[in-house]
C-alpha positions as CSV (number, residue, x, y, z in Angstrom):
1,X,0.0,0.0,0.0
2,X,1.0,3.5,-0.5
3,X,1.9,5.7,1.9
4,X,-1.9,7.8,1.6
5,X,-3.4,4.5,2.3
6,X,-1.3,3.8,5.3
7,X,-2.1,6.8,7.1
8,X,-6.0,6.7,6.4
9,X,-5.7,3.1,7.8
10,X,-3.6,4.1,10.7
11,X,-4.6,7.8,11.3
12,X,-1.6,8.4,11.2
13,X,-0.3,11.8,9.0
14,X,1.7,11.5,5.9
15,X,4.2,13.7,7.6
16,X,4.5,11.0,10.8
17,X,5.2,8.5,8.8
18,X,8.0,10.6,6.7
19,X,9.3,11.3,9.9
20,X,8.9,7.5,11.1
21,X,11.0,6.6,8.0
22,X,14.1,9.2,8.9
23,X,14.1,7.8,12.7
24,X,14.4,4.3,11.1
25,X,11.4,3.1,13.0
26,X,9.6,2.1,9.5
27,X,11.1,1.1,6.3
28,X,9.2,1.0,3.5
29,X,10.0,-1.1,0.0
30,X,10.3,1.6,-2.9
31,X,8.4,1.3,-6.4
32,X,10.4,1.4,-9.3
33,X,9.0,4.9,-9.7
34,X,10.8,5.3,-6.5
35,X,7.5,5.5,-4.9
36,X,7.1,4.0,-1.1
37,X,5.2,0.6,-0.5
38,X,4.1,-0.6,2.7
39,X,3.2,-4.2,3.5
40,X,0.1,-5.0,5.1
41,X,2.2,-5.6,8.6
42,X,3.1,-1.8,8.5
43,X,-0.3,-1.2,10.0
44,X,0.4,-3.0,13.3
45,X,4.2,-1.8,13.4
46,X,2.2,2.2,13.3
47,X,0.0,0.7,16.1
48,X,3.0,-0.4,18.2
49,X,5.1,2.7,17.3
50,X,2.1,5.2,18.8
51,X,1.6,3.2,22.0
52,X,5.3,3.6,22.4
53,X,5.6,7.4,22.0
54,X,1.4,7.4,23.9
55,X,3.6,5.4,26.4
56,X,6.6,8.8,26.6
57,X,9.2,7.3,24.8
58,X,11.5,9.2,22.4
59,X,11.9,8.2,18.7
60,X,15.6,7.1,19.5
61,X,14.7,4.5,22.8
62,X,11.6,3.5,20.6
63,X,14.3,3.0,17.8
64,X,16.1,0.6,20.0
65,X,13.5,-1.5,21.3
66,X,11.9,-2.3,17.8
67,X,14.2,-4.9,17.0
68,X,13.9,-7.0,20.4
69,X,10.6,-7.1,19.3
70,X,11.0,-10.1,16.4
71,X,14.1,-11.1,17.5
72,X,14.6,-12.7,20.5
73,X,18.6,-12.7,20.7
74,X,18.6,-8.9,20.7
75,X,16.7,-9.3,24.4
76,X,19.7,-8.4,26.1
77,X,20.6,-7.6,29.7
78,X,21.6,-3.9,28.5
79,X,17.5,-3.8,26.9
80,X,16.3,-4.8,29.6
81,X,17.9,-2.4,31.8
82,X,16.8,0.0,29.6
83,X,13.5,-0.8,30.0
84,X,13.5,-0.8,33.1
85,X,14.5,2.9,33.6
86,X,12.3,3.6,31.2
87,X,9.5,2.5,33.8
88,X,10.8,3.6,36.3
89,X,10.4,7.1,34.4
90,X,7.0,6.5,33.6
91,X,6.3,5.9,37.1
92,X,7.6,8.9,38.7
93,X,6.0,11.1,35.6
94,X,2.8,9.2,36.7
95,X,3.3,10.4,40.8
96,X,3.7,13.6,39.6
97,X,0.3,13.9,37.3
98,X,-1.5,12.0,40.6
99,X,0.1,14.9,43.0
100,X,-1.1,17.7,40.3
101,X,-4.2,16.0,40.1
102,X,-4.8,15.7,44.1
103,X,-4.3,19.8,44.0
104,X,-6.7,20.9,41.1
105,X,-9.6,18.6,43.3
106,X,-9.0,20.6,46.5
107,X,-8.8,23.4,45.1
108,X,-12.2,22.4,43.5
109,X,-13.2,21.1,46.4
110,X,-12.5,24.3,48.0
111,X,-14.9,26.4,45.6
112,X,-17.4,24.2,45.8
113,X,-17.5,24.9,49.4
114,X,-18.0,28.5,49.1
């Protein structure tokens, strides 16, 4: 598929998946027209790659977690480390957004009370 199809499958943009391409998180197969072509897999790779930067992660740490992802031997203890801070990120991003949160509902709390 071209690349106009794989964003209206995805909802994706055109320029996301240009940008995709120059991280190296998505390689497409070029016409002879020089024209990108995307297998049908693409669509699950663009579903993957948006949970990943939904999830906070950078093109360059998505970058080098793709490949663990079909092959096994690239699991190393370095990845995994990796991952880990990564979560560990996450989580303290997440205790943040809960301490903001805890302050916008008293202060709600306190106008409702007036």
């Amino acid at each position: 598929m071209r690349i106009g199809d794989l964003a209206a499958v995805t909802g994706v943009s055109v320029r996301s998946l240009r940008y995709y391409e120059e991280q190296g998180l998505l390689t497409p197969e070029r016409s002879s027209s020089g024209q990108r072509t995307y297998s049908p897999d693409a669509i699950q790779l663009i579903g993957l790659i948006q949970q990943l930067f939904n999830a906070g992660l950078c093109s360059k740490a998505i970058a080098e977690l793709l490949p663990c992802i079909n092959d096994p031997a690239s699991r190393t203890p370095e990845l995994r480390s990796r991952l880990l801070r990564e979560r560990e990120r996450l989580s303290s991003d997440i205790a943040k957004i809960s301490l903001n949160r805890n302050s916008l509902d008293n202060l709600i709390s306190s106008l409702e009370a007036k």
